[in-house]
C-alpha positions in Angstrom: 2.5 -12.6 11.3 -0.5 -10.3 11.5 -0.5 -6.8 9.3 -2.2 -4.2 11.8 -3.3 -1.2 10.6 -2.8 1.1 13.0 -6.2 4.0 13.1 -6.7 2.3 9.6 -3.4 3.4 8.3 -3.0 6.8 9.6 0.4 7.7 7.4 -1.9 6.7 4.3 -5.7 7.6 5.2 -7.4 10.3 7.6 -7.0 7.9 10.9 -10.1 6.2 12.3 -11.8 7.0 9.0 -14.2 4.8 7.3 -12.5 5.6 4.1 -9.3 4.5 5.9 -11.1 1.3 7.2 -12.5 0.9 3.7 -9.5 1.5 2.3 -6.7 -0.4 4.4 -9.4 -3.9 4.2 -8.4 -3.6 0.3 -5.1 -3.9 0.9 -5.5 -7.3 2.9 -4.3 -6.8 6.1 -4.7 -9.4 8.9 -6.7 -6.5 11.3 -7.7 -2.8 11.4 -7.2 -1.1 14.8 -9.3 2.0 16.2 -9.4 3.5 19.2 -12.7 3.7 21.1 -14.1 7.0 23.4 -18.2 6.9 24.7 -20.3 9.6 23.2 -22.8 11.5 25.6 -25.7 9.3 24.7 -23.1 6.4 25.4 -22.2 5.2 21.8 -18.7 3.8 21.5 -17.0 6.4 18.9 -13.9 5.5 17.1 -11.5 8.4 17.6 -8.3 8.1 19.8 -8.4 11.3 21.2 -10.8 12.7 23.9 -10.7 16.4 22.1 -11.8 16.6 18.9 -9.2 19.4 18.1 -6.8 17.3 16.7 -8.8 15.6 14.5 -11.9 17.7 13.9 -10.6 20.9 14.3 -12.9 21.6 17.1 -11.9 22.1 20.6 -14.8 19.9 22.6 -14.5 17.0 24.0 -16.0 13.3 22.5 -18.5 12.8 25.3 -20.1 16.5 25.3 -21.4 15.4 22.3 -23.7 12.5 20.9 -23.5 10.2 18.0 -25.2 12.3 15.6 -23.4 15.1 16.4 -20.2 13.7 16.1 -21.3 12.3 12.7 -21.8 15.6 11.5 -18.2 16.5 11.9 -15.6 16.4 9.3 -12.2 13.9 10.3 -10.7 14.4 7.4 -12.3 12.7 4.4 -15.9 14.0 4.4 -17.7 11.9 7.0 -17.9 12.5 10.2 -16.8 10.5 13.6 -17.6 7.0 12.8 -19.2 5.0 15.9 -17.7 1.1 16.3 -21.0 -0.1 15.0 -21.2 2.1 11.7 -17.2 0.8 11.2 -18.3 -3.4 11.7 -21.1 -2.1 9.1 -18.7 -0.7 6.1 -15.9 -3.7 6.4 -15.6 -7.2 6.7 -12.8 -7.3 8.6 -11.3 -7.8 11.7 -11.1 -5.3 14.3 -8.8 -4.3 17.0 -10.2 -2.0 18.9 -8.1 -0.2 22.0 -10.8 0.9 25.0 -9.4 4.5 25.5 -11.3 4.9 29.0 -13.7 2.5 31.6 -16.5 3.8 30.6 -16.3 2.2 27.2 -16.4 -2.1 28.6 -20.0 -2.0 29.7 -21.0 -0.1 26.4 -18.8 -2.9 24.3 -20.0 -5.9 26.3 -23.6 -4.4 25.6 -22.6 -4.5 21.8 -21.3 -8.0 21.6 -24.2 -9.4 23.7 -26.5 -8.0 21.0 -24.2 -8.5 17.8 -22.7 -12.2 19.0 -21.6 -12.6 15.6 -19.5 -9.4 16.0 -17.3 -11.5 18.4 -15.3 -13.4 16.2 -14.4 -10.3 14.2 -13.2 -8.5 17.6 -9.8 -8.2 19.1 -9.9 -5.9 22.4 -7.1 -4.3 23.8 -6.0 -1.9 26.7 -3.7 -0.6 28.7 -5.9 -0.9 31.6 -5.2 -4.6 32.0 -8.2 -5.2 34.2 -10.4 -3.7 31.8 -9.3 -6.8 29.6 -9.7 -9.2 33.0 -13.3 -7.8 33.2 -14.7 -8.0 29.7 -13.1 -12.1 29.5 -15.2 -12.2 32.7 -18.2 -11.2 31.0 -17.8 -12.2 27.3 -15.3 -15.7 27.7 -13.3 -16.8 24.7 -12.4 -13.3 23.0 -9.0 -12.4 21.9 -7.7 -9.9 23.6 -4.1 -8.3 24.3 -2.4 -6.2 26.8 -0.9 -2.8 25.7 2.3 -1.9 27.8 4.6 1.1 27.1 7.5 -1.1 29.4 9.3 -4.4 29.0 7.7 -6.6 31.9 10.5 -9.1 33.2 7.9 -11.8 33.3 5.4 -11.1 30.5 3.6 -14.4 30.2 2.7 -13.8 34.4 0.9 -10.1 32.9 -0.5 -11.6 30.2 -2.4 -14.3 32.2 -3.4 -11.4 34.9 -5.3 -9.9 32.3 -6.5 -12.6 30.9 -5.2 -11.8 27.4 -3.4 -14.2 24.6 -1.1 -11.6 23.6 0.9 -8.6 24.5 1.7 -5.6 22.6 4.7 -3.5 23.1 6.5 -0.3 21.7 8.9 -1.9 19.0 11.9 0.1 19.8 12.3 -2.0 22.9 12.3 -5.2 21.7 14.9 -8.0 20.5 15.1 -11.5 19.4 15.7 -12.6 22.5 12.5 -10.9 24.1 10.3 -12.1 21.4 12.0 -15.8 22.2 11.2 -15.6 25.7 7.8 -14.3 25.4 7.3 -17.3 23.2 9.0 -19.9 25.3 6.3 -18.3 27.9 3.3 -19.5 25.6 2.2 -15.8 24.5 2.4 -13.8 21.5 3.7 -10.6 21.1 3.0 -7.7 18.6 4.5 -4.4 18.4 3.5 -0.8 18.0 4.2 1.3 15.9 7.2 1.2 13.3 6.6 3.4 10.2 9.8 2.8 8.3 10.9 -0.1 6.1 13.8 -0.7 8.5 12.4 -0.7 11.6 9.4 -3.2 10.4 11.9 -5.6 8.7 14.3 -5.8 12.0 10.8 -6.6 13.8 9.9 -9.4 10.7 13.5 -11.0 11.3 12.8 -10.9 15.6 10.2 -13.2 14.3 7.4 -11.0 16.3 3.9 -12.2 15.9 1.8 -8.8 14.8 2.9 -5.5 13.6 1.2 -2.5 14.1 2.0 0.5 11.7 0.6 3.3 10.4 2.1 2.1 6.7 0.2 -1.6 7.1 1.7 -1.8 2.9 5.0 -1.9 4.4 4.0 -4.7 6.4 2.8 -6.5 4.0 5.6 -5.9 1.9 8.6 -6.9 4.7 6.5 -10.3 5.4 6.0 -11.6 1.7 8.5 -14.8 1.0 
């Protein structure tokens, strides 16, 4: 079962941090996920919202300004926004990285054409499903998944239309008997985003592939022997 950390561990780090990323890779989890918005100068950021308000404390949007401006900013632990490159730099680890809005495929195919190596360490995902169709298209052989915030009646038929190996679906939703048919339809399926102990273990017991969580060290803890 894969440990996601969800914006690096948001509940434990300042989310989409690279002292979250830094600091979630320590802990040994299977893949760190961050969200992806184009700068002006059209750099992938890792920041999951398009205002920086939230996050930044400034109200402006990510792609009114460019990567060294967003890198002078302050997210929470010092360092400004982090672009995708400047993240694959700081960890050796996996990456699952949610594409916010179109604009970010061509700028992420661009990437991978240049950093191949990059590919193998690089789990897209979307809920624009043909944004995942696309970037197979263009870069074959990636895994990829299919964000849904519903309960498709045949998921392995969505998750073949978008060309992806896996779905991933809001826990609260889901039951053994989903996670069985999902299965006996050749696909996995993770789930976002339970943050307490019992809602991670009733997902461990569903025998669901991937969890994503803000607390990735309850993961781990629910899925040791």
């Amino acid at each position: 079962m894969w440990v996601v950390a969800h914006r690096g561990g948001g509940a434990l780090f300042p989310e989409n941090s690279i002292t979250a990323f830094q600091s979630v890779a320590a802990l040994g989890v299977d893949f760190i996920e961050c969200d992806v918005h184009l700068s002006s100068d059209g750099h992938l950021m890792v920041v999951h919202d398009r205002s920086l308000k939230r996050t930044a404390n400034l109200d402006v949007n990510v792609d009114s300004l460019s990567r060294e401006e967003l890198a002078a900013l302050n997210v929470g632990d010092g360092h400004g926004v982090p672009a995708l490159e400047d993240v694959l730099n700081a960890v050796d680890a996996r990456l699952r990285v949610e594409l916010k809005t179109p604009e970010t495929l061509n700028a992420l195919i661009a990437l991978l054409e240049r950093r191949p190596a990059w590919r193998e360490r690089m789990t897209p995902t979307s809920f624009n499903h043909q944004l995942m169709r696309d970037l197979n298209t263009a870069i074959p052989g990636l895994l990829t998944g299919a964000l849904l915030a519903g309960l498709p009646v045949h998921p392995g038929a969505v998750a073949r239309d978008a060309s992806c190996q896996f779905l991933s679906l809001q826990y609260g939703m889901l039951n053994r008997a989903y996670v069985d048919h999902c299965h006996q339809e050749g696909i996995l399926l993770t789930a976002w985003t339970p943050n307490q102990e019992e809602e991670i273990q009733a997902l461990v017991d569903m025998g669901i592939d991937g969890i994503t969580s803000d607390r990735p060290d309850l993961v781990i803890a629910a899925r040791r022997p």
